[in-house]
N, C-alpha and C positions, 0 to 999 in steps of 0.2 A: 504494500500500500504506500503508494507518495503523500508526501506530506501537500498540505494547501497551498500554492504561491503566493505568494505578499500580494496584497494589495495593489492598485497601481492608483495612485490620484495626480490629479494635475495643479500646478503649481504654477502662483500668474502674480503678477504685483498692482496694483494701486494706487496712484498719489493721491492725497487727502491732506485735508489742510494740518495734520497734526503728525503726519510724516507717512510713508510706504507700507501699505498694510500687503500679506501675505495673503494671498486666497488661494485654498488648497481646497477642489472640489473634487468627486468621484464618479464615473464616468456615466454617470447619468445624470448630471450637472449639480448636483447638491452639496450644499457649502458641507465642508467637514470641519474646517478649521481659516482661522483668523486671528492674525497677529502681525508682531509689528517686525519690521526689518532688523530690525537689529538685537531681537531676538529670536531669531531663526532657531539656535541652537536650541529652546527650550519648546517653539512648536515642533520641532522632527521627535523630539521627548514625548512630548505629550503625545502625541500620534501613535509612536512605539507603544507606552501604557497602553494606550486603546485597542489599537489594530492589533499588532505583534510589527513581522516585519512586514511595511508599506515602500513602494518605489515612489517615490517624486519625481514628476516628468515634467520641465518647462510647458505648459499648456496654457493655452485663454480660459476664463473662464465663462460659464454662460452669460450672453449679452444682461440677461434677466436681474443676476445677482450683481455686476459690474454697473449698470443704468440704477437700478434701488440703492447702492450703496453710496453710488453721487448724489442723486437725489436726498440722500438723509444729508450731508456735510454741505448740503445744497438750502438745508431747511425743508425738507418734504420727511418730517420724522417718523410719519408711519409709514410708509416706503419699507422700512427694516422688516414689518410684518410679510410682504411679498417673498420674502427671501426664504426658500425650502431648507434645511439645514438636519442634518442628524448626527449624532453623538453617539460611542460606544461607552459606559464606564457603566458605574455599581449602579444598584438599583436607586439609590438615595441620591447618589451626583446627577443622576438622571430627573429624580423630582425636581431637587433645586434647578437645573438647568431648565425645566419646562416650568418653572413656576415663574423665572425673573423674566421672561419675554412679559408678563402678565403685570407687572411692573409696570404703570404707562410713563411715559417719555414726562419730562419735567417733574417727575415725582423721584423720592427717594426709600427707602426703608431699611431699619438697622437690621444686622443679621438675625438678632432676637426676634426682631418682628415678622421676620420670614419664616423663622424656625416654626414660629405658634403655628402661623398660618399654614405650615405643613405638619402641624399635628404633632409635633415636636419637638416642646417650649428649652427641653435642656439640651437643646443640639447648637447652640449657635456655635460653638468650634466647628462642628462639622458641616455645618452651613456656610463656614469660612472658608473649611479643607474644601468644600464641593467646590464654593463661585472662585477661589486661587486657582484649582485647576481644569476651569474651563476653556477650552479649547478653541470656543468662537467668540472673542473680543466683536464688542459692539452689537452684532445681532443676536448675540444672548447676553443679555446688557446688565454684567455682572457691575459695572460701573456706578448700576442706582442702587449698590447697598452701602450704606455706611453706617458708621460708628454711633452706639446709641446715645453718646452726646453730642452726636453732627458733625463727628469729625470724620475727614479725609484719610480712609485705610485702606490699605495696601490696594493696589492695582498693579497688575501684571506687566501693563504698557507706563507705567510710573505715574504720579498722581497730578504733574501736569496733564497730562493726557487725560486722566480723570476729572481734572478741575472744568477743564476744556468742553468735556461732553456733558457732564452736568449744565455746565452755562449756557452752552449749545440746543441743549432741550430744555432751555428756562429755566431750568433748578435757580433759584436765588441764592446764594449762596453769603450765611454773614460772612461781615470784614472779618468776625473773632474764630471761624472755622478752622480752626487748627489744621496741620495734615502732620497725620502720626507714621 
């Protein structure tokens, strides 16, 4: 019996106003993954966890996900919802990952307060471990969780980038918002 051969997905780039995003889709055009240039080394990681062994092929991505993704950095923020996208991980990184699309744009919520709303209130660690390692920066918009005193925590593409997208979909954000 042969073993399964990797994956093959396609790999394309982006300018956006906040630098080169990754777009790694699979061959029947669905976003896998999203991330920023200059951490390449930790989207082919995350992808391994997921998949096992995947190839990355220089590829376009579908016009669909490339047009929606301007459009959001363009101000068309629900735009992001068009975008088809799936995810391999545990059953729970899979909640959280389908819960923060539900997140609407201009709004925020602490990790605590997502944990409740999935039924459970003592997980916000693991609410944390789920949206760190999420795979699709921006269209799984792990960006609108923060700190349950309003502050500015960890973001994978760093918390400019965070500050950015928040302001970009309205978030008001005070002067005293710290970023931890």
């Amino acid at each position: 019996m042969s073993a399964k051969p990797p994956d093959t997905f396609n790999l394309d780039r982006l300018q956006t106003p906040i630098g080169t995003a990754l777009l790694v889709t699979d061959s029947g055009g669905v976003l896998r993954a999203l991330d920023w240039e200059e951490h390449e080394p930790r989207l082919k990681a995350l992808l391994r966890l997921q998949y096992g062994a995947v190839v990355l092929e220089a590829g376009r991505s579908p016009k669909g996900v490339t047009s929606a993704l301007t459009a959001y950095f363009r101000g068309d923020l629900d735009r992001l919802n068009t975008i088809k996208w799936r995810v391999a991980g545990t059953p729970f990184q899979q909640k959280v990952w389908s819960a923060l699309p539900k997140i609407p744009a201009g709004t925020t919520m602490s990790y605590g307060a997502l944990a409740a709303r999935l039924h459970a209130p003592k997980a916000m660690r693991a609410v944390g471990h789920a949206n760190g390692s999420n795979p699709i920066s921006v269209v799984v918009p792990c960006h609108r969780l923060i700190g349950a005193n309003g502050a500015l925590v960890k973001y994978g593409g760093g918390l400019e980038r965070k500050r950015w997208l928040l302001e970009h979909e309205g978030v008001v954000l005070k002067a005293s918002a710290r970023v931890v």
